[in-house]
RODO-422467 format. One line per field, with one value per atom (N, C-alpha, C): x negated, y, z negated; residue in one letter. Coordinates in Angstrom, 1 decimal. Atoms other than C-alpha are relative to their C-alpha. Layout:
<sites>
c1 <- c(X,...) $
c2 <- c(Y,...) $
c3 <- c(Z,...) $
r <- c(a,...) $
</sites>
This chain:
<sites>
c1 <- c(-0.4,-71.3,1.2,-1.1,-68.0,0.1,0.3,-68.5,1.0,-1.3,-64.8,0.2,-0.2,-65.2,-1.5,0.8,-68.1,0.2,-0.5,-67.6,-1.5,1.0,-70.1,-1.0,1.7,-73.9,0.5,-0.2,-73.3,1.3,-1.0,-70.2,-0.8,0.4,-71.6,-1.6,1.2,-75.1,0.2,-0.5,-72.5,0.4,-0.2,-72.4,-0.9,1.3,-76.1,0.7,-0.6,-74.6,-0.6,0.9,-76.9,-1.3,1.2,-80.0,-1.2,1.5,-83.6,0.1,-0.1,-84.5,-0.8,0.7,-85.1,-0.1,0.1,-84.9,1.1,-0.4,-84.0,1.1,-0.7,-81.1,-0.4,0.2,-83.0,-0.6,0.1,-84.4,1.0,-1.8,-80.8,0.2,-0.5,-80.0,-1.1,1.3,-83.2,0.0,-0.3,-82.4,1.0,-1.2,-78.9,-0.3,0.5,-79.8,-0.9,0.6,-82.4,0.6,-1.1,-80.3,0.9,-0.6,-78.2,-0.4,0.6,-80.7,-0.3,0.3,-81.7,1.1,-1.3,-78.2,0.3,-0.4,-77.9,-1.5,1.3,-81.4,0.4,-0.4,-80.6,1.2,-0.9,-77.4,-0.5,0.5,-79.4,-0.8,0.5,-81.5,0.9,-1.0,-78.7,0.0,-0.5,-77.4,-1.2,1.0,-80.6,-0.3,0.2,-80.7,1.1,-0.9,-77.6,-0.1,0.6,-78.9,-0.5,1.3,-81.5,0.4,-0.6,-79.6,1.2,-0.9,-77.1,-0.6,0.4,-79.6,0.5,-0.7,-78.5,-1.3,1.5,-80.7,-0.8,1.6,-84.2,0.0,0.2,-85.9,-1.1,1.0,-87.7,-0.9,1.3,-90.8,-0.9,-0.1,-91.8,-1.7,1.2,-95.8,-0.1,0.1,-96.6,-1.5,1.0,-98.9,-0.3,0.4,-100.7,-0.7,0.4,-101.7,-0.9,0.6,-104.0,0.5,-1.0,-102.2,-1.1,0.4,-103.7,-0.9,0.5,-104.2,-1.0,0.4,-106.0,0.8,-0.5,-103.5,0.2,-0.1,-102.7,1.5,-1.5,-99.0,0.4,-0.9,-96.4,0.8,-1.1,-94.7,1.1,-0.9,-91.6,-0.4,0.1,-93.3,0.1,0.3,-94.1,1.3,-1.2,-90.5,0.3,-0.4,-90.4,1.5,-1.6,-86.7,1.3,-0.8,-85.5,0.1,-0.2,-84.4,-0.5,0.8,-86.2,-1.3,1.1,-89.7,-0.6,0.9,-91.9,-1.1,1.7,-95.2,-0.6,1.1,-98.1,-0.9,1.7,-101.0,-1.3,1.2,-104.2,-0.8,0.8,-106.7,-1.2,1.1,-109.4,-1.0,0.7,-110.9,-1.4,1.3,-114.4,-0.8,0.8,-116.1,-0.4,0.0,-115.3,-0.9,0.8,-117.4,1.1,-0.9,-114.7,1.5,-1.1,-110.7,0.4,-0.4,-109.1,0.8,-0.1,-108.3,1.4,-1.3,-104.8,1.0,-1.1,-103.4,0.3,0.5,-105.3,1.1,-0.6,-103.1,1.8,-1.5,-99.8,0.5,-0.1,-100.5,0.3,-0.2,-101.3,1.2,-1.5,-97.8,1.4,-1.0,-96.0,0.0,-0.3,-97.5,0.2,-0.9,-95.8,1.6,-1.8,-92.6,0.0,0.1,-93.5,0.9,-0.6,-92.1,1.5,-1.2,-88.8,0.1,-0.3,-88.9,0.2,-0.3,-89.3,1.2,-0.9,-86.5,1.3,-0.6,-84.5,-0.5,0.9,-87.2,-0.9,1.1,-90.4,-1.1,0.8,-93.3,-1.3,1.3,-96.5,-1.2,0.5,-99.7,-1.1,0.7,-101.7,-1.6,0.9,-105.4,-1.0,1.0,-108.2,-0.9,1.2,-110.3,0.6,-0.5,-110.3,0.6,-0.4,-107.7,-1.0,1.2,-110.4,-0.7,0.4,-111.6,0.7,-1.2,-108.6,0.1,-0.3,-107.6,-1.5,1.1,-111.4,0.1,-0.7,-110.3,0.6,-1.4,-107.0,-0.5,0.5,-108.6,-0.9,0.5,-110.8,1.0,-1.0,-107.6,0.9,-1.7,-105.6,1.0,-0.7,-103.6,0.7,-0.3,-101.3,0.8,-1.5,-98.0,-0.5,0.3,-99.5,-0.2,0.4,-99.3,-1.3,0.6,-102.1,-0.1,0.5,-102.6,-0.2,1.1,-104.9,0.6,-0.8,-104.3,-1.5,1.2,-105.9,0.1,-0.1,-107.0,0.8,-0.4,-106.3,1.3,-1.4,-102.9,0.9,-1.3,-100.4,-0.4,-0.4,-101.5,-0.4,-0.1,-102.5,1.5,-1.2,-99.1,0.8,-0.2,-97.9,-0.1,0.2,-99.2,-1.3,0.9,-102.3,-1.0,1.4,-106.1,-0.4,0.6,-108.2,-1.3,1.0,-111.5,-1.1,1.1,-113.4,0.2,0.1,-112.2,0.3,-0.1,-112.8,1.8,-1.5,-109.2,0.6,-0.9,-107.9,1.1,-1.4,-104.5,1.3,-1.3,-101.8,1.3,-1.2,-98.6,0.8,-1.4,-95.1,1.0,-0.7,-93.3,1.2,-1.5,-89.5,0.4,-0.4,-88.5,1.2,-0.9,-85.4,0.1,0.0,-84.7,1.2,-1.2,-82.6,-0.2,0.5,-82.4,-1.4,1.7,-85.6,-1.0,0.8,-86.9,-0.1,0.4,-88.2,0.7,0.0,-86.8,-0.5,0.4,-88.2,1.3,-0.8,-85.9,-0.1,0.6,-87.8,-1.8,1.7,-91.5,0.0,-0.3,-92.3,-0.9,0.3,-93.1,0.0,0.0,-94.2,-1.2,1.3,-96.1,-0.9,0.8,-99.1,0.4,-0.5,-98.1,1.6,-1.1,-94.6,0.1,0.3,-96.4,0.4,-0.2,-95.2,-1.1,1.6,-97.9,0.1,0.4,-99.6,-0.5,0.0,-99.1,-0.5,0.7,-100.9,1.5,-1.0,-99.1,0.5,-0.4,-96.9,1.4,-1.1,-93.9,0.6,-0.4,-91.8,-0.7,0.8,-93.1,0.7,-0.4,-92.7,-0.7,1.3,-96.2,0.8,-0.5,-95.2,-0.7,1.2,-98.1,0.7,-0.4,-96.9,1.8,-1.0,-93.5,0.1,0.4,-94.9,-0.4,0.6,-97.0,1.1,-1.0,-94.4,1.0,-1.1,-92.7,-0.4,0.7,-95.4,-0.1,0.5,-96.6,-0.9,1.3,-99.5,0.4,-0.2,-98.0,-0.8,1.3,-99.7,-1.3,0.8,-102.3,-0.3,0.3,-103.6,-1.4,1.0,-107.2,-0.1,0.2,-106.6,-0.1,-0.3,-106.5,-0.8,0.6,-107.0,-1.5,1.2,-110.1,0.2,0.3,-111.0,-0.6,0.9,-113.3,0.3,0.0,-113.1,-1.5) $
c2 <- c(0.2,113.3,-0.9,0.4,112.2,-1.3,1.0,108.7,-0.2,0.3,108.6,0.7,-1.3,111.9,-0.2,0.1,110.5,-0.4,1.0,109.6,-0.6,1.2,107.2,1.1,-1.0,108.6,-0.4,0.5,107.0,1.1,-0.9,108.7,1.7,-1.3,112.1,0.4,0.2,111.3,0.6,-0.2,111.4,2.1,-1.2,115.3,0.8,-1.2,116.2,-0.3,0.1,116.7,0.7,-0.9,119.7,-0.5,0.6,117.4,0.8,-0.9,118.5,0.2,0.3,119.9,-1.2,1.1,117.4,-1.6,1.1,114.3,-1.3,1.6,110.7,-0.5,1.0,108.5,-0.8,0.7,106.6,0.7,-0.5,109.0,0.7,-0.1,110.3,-0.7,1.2,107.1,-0.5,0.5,106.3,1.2,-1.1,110.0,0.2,-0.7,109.9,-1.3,1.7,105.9,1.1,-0.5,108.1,0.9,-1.0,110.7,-0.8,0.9,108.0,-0.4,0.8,106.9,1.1,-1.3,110.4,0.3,0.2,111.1,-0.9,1.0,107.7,0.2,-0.8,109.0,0.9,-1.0,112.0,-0.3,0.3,110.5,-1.0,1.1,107.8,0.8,-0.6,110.4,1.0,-0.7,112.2,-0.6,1.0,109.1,-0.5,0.3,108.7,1.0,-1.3,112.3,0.4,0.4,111.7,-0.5,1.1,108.5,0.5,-0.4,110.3,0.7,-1.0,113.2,-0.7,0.3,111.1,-1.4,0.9,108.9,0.5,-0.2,108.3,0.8,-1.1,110.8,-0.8,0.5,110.1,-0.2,0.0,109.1,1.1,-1.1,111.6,0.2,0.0,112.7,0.1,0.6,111.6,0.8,-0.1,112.5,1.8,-2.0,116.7,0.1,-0.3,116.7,1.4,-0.7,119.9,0.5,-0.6,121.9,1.6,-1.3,125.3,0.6,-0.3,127.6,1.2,-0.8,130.5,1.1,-0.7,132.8,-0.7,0.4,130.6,-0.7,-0.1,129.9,-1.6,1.3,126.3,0.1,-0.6,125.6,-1.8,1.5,122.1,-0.1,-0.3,121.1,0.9,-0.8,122.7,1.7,-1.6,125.8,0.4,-0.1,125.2,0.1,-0.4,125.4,1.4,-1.2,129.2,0.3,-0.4,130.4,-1.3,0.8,127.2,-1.1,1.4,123.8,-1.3,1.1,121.8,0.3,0.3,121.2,-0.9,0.8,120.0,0.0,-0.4,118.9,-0.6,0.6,117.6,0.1,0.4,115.4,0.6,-0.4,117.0,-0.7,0.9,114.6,0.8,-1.0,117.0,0.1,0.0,116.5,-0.2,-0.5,117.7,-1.0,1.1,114.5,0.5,-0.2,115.6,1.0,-1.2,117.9,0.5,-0.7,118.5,-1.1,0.8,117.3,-0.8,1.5,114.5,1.0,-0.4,115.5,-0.3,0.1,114.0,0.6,-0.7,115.7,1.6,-1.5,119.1,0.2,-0.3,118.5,0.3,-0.3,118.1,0.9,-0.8,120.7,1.1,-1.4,123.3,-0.3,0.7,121.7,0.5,-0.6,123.0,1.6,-1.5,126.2,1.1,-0.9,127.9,0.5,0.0,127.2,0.1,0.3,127.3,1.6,-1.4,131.3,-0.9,1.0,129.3,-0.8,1.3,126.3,1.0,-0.3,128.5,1.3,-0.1,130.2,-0.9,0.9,127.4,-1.0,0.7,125.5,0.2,-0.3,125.4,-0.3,1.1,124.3,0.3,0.3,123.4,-1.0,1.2,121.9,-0.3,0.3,120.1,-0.5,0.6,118.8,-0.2,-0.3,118.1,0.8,-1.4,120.9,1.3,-1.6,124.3,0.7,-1.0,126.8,0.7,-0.7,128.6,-0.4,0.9,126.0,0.1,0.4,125.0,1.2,-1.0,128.6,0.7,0.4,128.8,-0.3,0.8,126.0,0.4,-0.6,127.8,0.9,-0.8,131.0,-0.4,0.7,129.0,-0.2,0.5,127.5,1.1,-1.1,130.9,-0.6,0.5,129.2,1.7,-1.3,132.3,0.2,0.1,131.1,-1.4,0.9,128.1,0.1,-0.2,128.2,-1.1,1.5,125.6,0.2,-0.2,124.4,-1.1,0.9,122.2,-1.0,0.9,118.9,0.2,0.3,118.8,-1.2,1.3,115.4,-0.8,0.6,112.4,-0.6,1.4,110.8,0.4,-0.2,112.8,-0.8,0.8,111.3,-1.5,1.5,107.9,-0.3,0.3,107.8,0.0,0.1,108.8,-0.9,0.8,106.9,-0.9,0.5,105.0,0.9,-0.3,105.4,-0.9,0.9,104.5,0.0,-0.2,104.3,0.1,-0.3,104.2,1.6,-1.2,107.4,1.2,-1.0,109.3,0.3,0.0,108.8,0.7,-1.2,110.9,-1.0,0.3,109.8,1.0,-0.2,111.0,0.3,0.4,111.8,1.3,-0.8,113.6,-0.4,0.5,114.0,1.2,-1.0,116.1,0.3,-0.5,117.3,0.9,-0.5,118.1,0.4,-0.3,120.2,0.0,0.5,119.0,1.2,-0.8,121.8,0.0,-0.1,122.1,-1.4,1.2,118.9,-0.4,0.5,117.4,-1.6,1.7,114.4,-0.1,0.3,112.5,0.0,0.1,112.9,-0.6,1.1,111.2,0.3,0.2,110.2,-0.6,1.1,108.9,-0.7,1.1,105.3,-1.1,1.3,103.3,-1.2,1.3,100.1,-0.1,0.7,99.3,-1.2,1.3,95.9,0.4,-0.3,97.7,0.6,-0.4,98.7,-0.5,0.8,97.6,-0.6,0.7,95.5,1.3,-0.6,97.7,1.5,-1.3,100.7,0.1,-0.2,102.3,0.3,-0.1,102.4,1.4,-1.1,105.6,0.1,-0.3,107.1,1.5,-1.4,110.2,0.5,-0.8,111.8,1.5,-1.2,115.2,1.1,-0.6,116.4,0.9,-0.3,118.4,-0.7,0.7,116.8,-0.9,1.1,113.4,0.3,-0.2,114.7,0.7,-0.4,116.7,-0.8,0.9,114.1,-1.2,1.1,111.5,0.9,-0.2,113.9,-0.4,0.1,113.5,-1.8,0.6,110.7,-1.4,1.0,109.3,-0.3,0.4,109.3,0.3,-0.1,109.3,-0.9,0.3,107.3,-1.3,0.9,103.9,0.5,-0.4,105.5,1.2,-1.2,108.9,0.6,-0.8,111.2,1.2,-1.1,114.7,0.3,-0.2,116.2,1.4,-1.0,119.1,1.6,-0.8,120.6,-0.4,0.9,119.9,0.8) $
c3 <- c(-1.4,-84.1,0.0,-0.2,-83.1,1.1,-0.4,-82.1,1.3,-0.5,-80.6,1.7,-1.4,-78.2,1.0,-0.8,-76.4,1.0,-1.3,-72.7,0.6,-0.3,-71.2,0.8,-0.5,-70.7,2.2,-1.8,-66.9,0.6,-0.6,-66.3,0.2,0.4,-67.9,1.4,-0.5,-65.8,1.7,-1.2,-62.6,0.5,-0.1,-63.3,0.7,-0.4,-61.6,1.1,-1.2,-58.2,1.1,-0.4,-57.2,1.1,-0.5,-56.7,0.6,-0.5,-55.5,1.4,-2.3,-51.9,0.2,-0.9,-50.0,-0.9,0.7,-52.2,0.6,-1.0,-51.2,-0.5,0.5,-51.8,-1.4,1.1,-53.8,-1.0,0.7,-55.6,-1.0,0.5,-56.7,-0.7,0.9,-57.7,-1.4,0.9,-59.9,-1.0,0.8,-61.7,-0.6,0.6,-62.2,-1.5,1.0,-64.0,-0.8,1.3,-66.1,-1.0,0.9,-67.0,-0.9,0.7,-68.1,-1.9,1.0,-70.5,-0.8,1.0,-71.6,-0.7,0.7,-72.7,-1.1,1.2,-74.6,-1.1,1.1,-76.4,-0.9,0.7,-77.2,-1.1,1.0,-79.2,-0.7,1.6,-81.0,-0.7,1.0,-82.1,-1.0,0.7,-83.2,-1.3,1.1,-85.1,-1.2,1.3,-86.6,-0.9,1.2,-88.1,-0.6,0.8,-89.3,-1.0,0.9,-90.9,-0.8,0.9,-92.4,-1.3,0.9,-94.0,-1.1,1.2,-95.6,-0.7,0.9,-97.4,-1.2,1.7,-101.4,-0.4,0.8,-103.9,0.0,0.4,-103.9,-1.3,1.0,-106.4,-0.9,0.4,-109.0,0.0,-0.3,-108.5,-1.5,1.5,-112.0,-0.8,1.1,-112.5,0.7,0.2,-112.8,0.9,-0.3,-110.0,0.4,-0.5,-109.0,0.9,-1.6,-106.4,-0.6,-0.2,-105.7,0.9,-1.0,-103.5,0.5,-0.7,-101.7,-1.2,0.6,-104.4,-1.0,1.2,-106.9,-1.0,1.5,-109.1,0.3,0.2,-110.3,0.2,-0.2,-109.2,-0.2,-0.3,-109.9,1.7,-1.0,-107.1,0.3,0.4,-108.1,0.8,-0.6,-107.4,1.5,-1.0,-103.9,1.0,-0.9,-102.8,0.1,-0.4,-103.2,-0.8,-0.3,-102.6,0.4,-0.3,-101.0,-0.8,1.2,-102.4,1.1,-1.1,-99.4,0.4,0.0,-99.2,1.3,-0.5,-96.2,-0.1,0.2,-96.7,0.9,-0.7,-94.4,-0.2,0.2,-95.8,1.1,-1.1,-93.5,-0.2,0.4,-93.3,0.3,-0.1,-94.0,-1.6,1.2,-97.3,0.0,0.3,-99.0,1.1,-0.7,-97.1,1.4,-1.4,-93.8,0.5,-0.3,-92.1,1.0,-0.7,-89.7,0.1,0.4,-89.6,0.7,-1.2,-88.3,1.1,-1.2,-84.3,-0.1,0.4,-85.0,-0.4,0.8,-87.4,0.4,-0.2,-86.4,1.0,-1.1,-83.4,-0.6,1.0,-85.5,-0.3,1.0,-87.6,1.0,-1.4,-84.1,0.4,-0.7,-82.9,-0.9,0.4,-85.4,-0.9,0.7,-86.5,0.8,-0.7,-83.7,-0.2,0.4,-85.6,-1.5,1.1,-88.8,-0.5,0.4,-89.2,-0.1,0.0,-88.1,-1.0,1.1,-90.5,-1.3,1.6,-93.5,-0.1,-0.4,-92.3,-1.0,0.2,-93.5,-1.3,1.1,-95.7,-0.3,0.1,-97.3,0.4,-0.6,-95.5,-0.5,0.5,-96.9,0.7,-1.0,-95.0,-1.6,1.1,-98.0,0.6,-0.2,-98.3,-1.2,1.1,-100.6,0.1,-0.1,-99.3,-1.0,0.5,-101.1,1.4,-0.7,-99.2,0.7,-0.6,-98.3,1.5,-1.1,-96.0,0.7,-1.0,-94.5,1.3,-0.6,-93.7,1.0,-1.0,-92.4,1.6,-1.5,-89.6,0.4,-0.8,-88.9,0.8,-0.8,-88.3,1.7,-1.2,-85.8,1.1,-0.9,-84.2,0.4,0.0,-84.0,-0.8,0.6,-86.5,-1.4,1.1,-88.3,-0.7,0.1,-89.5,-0.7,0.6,-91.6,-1.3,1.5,-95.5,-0.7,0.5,-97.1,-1.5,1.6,-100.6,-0.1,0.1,-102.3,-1.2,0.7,-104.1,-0.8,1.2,-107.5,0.1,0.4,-107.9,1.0,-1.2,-105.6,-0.2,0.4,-107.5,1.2,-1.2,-105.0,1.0,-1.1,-101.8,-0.1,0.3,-103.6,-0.4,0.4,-104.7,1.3,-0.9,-101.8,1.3,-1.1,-98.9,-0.2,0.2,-100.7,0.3,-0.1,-100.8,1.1,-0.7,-98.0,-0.3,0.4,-99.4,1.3,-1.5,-95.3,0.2,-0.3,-95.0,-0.7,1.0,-98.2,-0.4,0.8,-99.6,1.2,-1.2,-96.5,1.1,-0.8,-95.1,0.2,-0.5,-93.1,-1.1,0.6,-94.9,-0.1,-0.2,-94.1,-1.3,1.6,-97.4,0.0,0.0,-97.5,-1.6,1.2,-100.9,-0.6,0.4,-102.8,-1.2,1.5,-105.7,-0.3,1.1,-108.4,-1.1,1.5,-111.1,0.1,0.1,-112.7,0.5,-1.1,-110.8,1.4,-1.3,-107.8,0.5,-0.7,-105.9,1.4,-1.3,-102.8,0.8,-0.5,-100.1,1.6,-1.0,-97.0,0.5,-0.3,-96.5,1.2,-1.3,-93.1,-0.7,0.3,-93.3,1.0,-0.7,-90.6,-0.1,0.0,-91.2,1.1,-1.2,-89.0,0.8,-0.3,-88.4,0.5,-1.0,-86.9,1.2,-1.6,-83.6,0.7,-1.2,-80.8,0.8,-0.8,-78.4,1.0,-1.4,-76.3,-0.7,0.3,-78.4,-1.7,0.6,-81.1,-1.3,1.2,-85.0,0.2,0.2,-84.9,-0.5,0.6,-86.4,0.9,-0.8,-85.1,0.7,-0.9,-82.3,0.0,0.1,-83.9,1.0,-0.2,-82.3,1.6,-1.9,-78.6,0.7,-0.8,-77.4,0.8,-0.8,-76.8,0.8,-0.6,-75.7,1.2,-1.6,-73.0,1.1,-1.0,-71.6,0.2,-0.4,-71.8,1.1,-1.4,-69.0,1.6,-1.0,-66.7,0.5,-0.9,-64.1,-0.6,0.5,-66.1,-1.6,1.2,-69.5,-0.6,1.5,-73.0,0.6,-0.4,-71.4,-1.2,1.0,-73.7,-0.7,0.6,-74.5,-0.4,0.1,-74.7,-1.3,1.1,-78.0,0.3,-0.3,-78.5,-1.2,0.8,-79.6,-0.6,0.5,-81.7,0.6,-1.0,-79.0,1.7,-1.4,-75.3,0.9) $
r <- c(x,x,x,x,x,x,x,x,x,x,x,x,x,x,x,x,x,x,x,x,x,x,x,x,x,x,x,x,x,x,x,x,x,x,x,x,x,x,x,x,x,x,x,x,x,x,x,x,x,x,x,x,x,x,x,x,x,x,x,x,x,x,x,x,x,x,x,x,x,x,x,x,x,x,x,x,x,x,x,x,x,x,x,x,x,x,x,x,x,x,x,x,x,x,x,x,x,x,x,x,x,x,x,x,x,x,x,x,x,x,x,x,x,x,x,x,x,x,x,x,x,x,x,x,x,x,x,x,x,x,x,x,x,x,x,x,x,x,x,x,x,x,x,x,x,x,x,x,x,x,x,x,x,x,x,x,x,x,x,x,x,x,x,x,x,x,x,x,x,x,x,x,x,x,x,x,x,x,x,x,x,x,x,x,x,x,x,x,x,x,x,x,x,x,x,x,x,x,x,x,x,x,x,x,x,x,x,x,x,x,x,x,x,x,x,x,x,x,x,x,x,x,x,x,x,x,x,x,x,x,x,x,x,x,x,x,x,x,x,x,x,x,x,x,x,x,x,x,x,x,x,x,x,x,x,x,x,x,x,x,x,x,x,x,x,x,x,x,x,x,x,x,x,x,x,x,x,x,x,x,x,x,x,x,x,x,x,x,x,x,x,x,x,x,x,x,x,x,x,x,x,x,x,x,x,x,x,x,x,x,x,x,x,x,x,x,x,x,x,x,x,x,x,x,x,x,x,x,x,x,x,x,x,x,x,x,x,x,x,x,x,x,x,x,x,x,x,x,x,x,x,x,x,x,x,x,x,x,x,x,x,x,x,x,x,x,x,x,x,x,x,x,x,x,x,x,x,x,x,x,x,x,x,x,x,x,x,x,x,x,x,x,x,x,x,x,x,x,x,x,x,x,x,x,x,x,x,x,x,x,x,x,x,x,x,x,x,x,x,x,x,x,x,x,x,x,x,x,x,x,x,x,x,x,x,x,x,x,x,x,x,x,x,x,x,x,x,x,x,x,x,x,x,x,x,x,x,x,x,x,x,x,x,x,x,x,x,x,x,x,x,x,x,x,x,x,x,x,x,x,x,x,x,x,x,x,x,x,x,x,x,x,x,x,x,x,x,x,x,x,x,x,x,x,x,x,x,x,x,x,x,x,x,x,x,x,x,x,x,x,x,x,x,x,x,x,x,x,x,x,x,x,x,x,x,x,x,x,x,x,x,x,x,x,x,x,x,x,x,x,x,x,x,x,x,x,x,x,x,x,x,x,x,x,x,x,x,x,x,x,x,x,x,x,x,x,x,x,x,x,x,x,x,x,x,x,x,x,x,x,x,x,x,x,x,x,x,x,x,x,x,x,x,x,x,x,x,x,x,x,x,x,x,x,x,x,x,x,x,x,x,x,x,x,x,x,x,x,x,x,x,x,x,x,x,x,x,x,x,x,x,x,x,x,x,x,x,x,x,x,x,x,x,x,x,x,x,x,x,x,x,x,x,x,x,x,x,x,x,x,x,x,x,x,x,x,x,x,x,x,x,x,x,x,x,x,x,x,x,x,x,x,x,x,x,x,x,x,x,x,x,x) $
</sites>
């Protein structure tokens, strides 16, 4: 983004001119001020995905962990990129323990397997878990889920290495992991990483609001709500 050729979100804000029927003075005024702010959003998120992409090389992905992929077969990371040289993955917190998955992620996961034809398009996308494929693709089927690849982590080192063990809830944690191929190797190229203790007051630990979920309701009236989460079943 061209830092230089930007003219002020306020000025730019001065372009809704149209307005709603029937809408108030101060209404006007209190939209074009938001617009304002959406504008100056929209370019920090820019600048942050900027940021992101011109991080220096990761570092190697050093131990030869494995995976189970759909068919059976035992596969390295490496393999799971396919055709492309970029890798997404998402941890499912769904492992053997569970009788059913975390409501969270399930929601993540439904959030982006309407796009996932798209992503791989461009990159590789993989949804991980310690269940057997079998399982997983089980749930999906449940969820209308049809555009979702899964594969199974042998053994717990990846997402201990990854984002820790939590031992309350059967090793099963969250975790957004990006991947870059070097020649015949793997490097990290961004994990999300937000600390618990970097919540803000009021609000629950989170990182990217990739989910649509929360970005729908943040258009509305009532917002994300402070108690809310989704469930599995309603």
């Amino acid at each position: 983004m061209d830092e230089n050729a930007l003219k002020p979100a306020t000025e730019l804000a001065e372009l809704r001119t149209r307005g709603l029927p029937g809408e108030t003075p101060d209404y006007t005024k209190a939209r074009k001020a938001l617009l304002a702010q959406e504008i100056e959003l929209r370019r920090l998120a820019t600048r942050v995905a900027e940021q992101r992409q011109a991080l220096p090389e990761g570092p190697l992905v050093e131990k030869n962990y494995r995976f189970i992929d759909e068919t059976g077969t035992e596969r390295g990371l490496i393999d799971l990129f396919g055709d492309h040289d970029t890798l997404i993955t998402y941890f499912w917190m769904f492992g053997p323990e569970r009788e059913r998955p975390c409501p969270m992620c399930t929601n993540w996961i439904g959030g982006v397997n309407g796009n996932a034809n798209d992503i791989r398009q461009r990159a590789a996308y993989k949804v991980l878990s310690r269940s057997p494929v079998a399982r997983m693709q089980a749930f999906a089927a449940e969820r209308g889920w049809k555009d979702t690849e899964f594969v199974q982590t042998v053994g717990d080192d990846y997402i201990a290495d990854l984002a820790g063990l939590d031992g309350t809830s059967g090793y099963d944690v969250p975790a957004l992991a990006v991947y870059r191929r070097d020649g015949d190797e793997v490097r990290y190229f961004y994990v999300g990483e937000m600390p618990a203790g970097a919540a803000d007051p009021g609000q629950d630990p989170r990182t990217l609001d990739i989910a649509p979920l929360w970005n729908i309701l943040d258009l509305t009236p009532e917002g994300r709500g402070t108690d809310w989460y989704p469930k599995l079943s309603y």
